[in-house]
C-alpha positions in Angstrom: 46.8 78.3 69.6 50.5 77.6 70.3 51.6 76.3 73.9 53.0 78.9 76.2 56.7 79.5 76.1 58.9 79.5 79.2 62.9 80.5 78.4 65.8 79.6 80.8 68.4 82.3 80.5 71.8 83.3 82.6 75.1 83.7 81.9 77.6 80.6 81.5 77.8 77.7 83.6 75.2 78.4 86.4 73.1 75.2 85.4 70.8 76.0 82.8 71.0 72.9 81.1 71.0 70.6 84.0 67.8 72.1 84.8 66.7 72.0 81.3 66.6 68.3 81.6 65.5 68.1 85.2 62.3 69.9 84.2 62.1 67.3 81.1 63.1 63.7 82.8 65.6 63.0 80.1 69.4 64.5 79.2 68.0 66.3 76.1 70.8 69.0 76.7 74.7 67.9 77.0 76.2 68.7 80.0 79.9 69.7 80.8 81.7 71.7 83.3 82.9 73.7 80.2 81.4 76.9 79.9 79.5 77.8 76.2 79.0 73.9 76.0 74.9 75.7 75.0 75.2 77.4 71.9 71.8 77.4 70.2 68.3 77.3 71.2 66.6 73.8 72.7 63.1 73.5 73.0 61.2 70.7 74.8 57.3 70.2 75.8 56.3 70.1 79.3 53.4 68.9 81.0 52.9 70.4 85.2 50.1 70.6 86.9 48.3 69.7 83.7 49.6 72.6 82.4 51.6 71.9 79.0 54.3 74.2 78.1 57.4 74.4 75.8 60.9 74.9 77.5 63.8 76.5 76.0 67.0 76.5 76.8 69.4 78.9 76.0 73.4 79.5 75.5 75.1 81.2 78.7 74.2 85.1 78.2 76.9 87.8 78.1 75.9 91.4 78.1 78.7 93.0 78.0 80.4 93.4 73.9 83.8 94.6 75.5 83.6 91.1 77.3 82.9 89.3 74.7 85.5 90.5 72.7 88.3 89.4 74.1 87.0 85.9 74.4 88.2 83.2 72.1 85.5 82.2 69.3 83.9 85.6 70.0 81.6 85.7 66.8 80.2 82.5 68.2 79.6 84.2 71.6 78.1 87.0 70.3 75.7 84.8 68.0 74.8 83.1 71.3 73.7 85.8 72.8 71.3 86.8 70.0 69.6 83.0 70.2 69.1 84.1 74.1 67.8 87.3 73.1 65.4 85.5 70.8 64.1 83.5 73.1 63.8 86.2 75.4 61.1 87.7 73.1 59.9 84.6 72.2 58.7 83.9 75.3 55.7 83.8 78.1 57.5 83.9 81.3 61.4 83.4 82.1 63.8 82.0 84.4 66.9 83.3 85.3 68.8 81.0 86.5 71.8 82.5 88.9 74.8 80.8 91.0 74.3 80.8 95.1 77.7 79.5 95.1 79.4 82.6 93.3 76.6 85.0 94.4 75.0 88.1 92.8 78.0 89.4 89.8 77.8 91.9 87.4 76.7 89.9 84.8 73.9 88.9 86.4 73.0 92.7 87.3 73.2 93.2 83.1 70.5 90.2 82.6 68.4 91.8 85.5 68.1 94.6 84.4 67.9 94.0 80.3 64.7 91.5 81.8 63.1 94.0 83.8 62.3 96.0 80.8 60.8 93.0 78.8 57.5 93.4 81.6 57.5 89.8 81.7 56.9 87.6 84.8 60.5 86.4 85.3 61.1 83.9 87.9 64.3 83.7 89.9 66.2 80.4 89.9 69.1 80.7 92.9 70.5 77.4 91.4 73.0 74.7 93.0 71.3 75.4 96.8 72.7 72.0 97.3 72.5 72.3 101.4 70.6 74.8 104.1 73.5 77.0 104.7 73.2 78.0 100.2 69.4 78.2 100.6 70.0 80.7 102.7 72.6 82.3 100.9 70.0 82.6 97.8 68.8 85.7 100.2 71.3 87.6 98.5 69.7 88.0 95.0 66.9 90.1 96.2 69.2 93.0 95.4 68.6 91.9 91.7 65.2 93.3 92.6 63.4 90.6 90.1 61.0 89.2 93.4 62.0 85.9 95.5 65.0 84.0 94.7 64.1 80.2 94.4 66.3 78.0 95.8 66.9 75.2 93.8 69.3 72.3 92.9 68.9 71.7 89.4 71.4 68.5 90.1 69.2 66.8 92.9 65.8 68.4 91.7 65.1 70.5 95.2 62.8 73.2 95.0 62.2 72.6 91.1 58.9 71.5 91.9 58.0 75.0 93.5 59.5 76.7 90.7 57.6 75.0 88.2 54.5 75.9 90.5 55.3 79.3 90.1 55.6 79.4 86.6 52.5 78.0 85.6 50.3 80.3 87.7 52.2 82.6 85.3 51.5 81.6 82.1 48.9 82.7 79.5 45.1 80.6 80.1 45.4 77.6 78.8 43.4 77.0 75.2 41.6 74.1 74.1 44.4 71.6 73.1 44.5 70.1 69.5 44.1 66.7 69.1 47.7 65.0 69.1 48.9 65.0 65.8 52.8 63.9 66.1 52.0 60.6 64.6 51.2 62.5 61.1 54.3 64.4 61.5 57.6 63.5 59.1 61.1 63.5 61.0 63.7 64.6 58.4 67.1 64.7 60.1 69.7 67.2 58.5 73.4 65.5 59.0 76.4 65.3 57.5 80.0 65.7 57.9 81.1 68.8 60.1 80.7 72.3 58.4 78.8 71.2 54.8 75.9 74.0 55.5 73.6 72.0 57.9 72.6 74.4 59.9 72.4 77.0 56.9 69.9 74.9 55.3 68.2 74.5 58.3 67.8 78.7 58.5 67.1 78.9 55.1 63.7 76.5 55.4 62.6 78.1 58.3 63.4 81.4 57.2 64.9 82.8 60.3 68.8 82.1 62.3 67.5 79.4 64.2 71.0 77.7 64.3 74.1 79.2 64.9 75.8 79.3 61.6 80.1 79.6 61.6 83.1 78.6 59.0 84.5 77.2 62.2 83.8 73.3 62.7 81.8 71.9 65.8 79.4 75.2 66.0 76.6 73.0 66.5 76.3 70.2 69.4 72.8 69.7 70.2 70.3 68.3 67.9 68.1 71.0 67.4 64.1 70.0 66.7 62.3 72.6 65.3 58.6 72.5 63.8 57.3 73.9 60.4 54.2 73.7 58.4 54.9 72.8 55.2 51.7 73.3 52.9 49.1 70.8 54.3 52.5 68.7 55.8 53.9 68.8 59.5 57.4 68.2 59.6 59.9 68.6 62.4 63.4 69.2 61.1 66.2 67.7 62.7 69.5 69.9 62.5 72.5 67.8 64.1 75.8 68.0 65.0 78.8 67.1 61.9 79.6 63.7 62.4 83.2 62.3 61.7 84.9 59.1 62.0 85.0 57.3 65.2 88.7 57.7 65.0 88.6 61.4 65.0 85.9 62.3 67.4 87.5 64.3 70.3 86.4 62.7 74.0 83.7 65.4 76.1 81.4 67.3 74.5 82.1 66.4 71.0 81.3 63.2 71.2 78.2 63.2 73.0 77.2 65.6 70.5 77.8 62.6 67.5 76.3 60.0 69.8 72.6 62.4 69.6 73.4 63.2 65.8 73.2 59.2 65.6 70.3 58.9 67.7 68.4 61.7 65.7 69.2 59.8 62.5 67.4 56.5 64.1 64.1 58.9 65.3 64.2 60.1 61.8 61.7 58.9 59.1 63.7 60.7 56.3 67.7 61.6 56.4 69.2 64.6 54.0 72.9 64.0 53.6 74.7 67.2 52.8 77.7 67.0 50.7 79.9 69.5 50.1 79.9 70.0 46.4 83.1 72.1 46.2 85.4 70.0 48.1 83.8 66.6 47.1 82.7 63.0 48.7 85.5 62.4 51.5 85.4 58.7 53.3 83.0 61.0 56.2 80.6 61.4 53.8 80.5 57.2 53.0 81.0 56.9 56.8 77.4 58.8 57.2 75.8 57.5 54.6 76.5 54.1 56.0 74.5 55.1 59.4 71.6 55.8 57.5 71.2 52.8 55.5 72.3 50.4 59.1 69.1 52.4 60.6 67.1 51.8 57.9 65.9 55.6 57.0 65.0 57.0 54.2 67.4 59.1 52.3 68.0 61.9 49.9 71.8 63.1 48.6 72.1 66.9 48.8 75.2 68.3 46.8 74.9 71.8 48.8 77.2 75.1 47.8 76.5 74.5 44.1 76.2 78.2 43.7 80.3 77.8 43.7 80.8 74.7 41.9 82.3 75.8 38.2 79.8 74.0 35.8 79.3 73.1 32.4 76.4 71.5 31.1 77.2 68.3 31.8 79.0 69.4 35.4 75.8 67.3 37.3 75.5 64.3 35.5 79.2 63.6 35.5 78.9 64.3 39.9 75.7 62.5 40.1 78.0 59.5 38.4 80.7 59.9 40.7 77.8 59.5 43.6 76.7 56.6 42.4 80.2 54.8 42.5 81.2 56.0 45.9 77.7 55.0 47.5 77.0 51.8 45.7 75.1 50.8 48.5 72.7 52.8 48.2 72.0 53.5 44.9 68.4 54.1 45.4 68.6 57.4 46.8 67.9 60.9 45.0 70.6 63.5 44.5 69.7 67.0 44.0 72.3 70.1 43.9 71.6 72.9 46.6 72.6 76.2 47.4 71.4 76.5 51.3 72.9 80.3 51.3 71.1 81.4 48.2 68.0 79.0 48.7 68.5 76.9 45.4 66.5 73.9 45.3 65.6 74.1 49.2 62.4 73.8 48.5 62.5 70.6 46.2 64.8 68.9 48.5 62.0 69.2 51.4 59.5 67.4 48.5 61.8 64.9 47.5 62.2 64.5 51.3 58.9 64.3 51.4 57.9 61.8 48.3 60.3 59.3 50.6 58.7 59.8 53.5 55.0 58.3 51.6 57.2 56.0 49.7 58.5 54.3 52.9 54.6 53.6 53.6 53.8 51.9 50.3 52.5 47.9 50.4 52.8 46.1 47.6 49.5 44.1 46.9 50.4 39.8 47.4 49.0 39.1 44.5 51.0 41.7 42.4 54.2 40.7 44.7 54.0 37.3 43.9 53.7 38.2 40.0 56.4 39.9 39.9 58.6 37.1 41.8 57.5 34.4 39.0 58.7 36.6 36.6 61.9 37.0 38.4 62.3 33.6 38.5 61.8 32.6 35.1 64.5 35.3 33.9 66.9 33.9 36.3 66.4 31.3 38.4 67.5 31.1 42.2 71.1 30.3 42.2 72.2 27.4 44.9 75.0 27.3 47.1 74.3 23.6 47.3 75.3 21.3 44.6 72.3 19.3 43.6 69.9 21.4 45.9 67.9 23.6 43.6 66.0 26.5 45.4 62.5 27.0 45.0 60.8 30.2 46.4 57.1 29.5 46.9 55.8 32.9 47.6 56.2 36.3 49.4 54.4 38.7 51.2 54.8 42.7 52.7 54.6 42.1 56.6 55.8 45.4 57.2 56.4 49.6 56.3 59.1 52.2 57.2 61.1 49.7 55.9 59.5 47.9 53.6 59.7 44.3 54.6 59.3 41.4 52.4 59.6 38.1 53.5 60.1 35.3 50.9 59.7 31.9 52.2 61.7 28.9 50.6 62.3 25.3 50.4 66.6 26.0 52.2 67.3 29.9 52.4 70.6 28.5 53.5 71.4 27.5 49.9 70.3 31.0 49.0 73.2 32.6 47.4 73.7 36.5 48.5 73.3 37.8 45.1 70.3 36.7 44.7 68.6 38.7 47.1 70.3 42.2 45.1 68.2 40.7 42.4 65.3 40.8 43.9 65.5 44.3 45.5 66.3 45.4 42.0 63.1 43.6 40.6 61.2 45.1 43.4 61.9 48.9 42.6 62.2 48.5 38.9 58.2 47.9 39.4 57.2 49.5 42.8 59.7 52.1 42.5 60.8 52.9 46.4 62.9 56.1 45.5 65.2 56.7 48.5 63.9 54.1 50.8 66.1 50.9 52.1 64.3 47.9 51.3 64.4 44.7 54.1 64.5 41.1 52.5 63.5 38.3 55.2 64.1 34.6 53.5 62.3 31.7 55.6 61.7 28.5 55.2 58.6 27.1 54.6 57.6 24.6 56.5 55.8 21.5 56.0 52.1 21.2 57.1 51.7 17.6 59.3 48.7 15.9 59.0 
């Protein structure tokens, strides 16, 4: 049985997401002064009074089309208030959060009263009650007729512990849990450049507009976990926000929103790198691709909007080839062409995806390892940066998965030369395969036993 689900909902900037992360002890949510800073739904799992629930936040909700209308980015409002509205029916029990500071306005009347007519327990959140004289202002929001306001401070964390008593006496009985099974679940992390069909891909797999989908750049800002269930497989995807060179990230929200895209890329067992097929590989795409391999993730090269790419039969191969000389580095890793608006190939790139993800788990047997480095050996021996210093590997071993680490030890790794260790790597996947996954060499020296 799924957990209970508790939504936060209220129009713009009245805290939402500062008591998203109160609630869960950690800035899962960004935070600005800005208003719309929310745009899709964020979930995260909460534990009170032993009580486990799952959290959502939600984009500041606007009732009113006329309003919206004249706003800037409107299409991107108006899709924000569908995510709310979503969540709204999504959910157990909900808190509206309002601002004691501005006091009851008509936009909160319009959320009152759409709520009232959902028959859920909704739970009154008079937010920023930073001192006694706003805890008694919160007094003013029984004209919302939606029970006893709250006061809290989302900020400081006063009266969120009574709320969160509240809600829980609220909630549906609590079901036998399920054993814990987030270690058997893969992490694949959707990134890319800004506006290559992320999110789109993301909707398409899950079948519904869980993400905010717009031409315009940016759309997206939080990383946006999401479970599915794919055949026997749990997975948690990982839509993120576009990431662009360091040079070009704005200061503010954007680029808190790339510093969690990078963070959801380390958390990640497997990353899909979209590309956008029509335009081609820019120096973002090499730039992203670069912070995969430095975190040592698996990976798999998506070519998405093929549906417009003008083809002949040879129209792949000759892109794939391209691939492969702009990403030299990591020549290892599938490529598959996708269509994430008509759902071409969606479903192979979640079991290539996949394949890497068991790949990164794969030991090599000693024995077989150390077979395959005499081998290598006597087709080219070590090369020396050392005149007169010949390099001898003695053996090697797997110490490790997810990356595959593989620790040679030698008479002087410092005479080593670099290519030799390409050489290896090459050895190693020509044999043991290792499709998509970044390989670690460790060189040691061996050192003497003294009797």
């Amino acid at each position: 049985m799924p957990k209970p689900l508790v939504a936060i909902v209220g129009r713009p900037n009245v805290g939402k997401s500062t008591l998203f992360n109160r609630i869960l002890g950690e800035r899962r949510a960004i935070l600005s002064d800005v208003a719309g800073t929310t745009r899709d739904r964020l979930y995260g799992e909460v534990v009170w009074n032993d009580r486990p629930f799952v959290l959502v936040d939600t984009g500041g909700l606007m009732m009113s089309d006329e309003e919206i209308a004249e706003l800037p980015l409107a299409d991107i409002v108006q899709r924000t208030r569908e995510q709310a509205l979503v969540a709204i029916a999504e959910a157990d029990a909900i808190i509206l959060v309002v601002d004691v500071l501005s006091g009851p306005i008509a936009g909160d009347d319009d959320i009152a009263n759409l709520l009232r007519q959902t028959q859920k327990p909704v739970f009154l959140a008079a937010n920023k009650a930073d001192n006694e004289e706003r805890r008694l202002n919160a007094v003013e929001f029984y004209q919302l007729g939606l029970g006893d306001p709250l006061p809290t401070s989302s900020l400081h964390g006063g009266g969120v512990a009574e709320l969160l008593d509240a809600v829980v006496t609220a909630l549906p009985p609590a079901a036998a849990e399920a054993p814990d099974e987030e270690g058997d679940t893969v992490h694949i992390a959707i990134v890319g450049r800004p506006n290559v069909g992320k999110s789109q891909l993301l909707n398409r797999l899950l079948g519904e507009e869980r993400a905010i989908v717009s031409n315009i750049p940016g759309t997206t800002r939080d990383t946006l976990d999401t479970p599915l269930l794919w055949g026997d497989r749990r997975i948690t995807l990982i839509d993120t926000a576009g990431i662009r060179r360091a040079g070009r990230i704005q200061a503010g929200v954007e680029r808190y929103s790339v510093m969690r895209s990078l963070r959801a890329i380390e958390r990640a067992d497997v990353a899909l790198l979209l590309i956008d097929a029509e335009q081609g590989i820019t120096a973002q795409d090499a730039h992203v691709a670069g912070f995969i391999v430095q975190a040592y993730r698996g990976i798999v090269i998506l070519l998405n909007k093929w549906d417009i790419v003008e083809k002949d039969p040879y129209t792949y191969d000759a892109y794939v080839q391209v691939v492969r000389e702009e990403f030299k580095f990591m020549d290892y890793a599938p490529v598959l062409s996708i269509s994430a608006l008509t759902g071409q190939r969606v479903d192979k790139a979640v079991e290539t995806a996949l394949y890497v993800y068991d790949e990164c788990r794969k030991r090599v047997p000693t024995a077989q390892l150390n077979e395959l480095v005499r081998a290598a050996v006597v087709d080219h021996p070590p090369p020396s940066t050392v005149q007169g210093q010949p390099v001898r590997i003695f053996y090697a071993t797997q110490v490790a998965v997810a990356p595959p680490t593989f620790v040679f030890f030698l008479n002087d790794p410092q005479a080593l030369h670099f290519s030799y260790e390409r050489y290896l790597e090459n050895r190693i996947r020509q044999i043991f395969g290792y499709a998509g996954v970044p390989l670690k060499l460790i060189f040691r020296e061996r050192k003497k036993v003294e009797l």
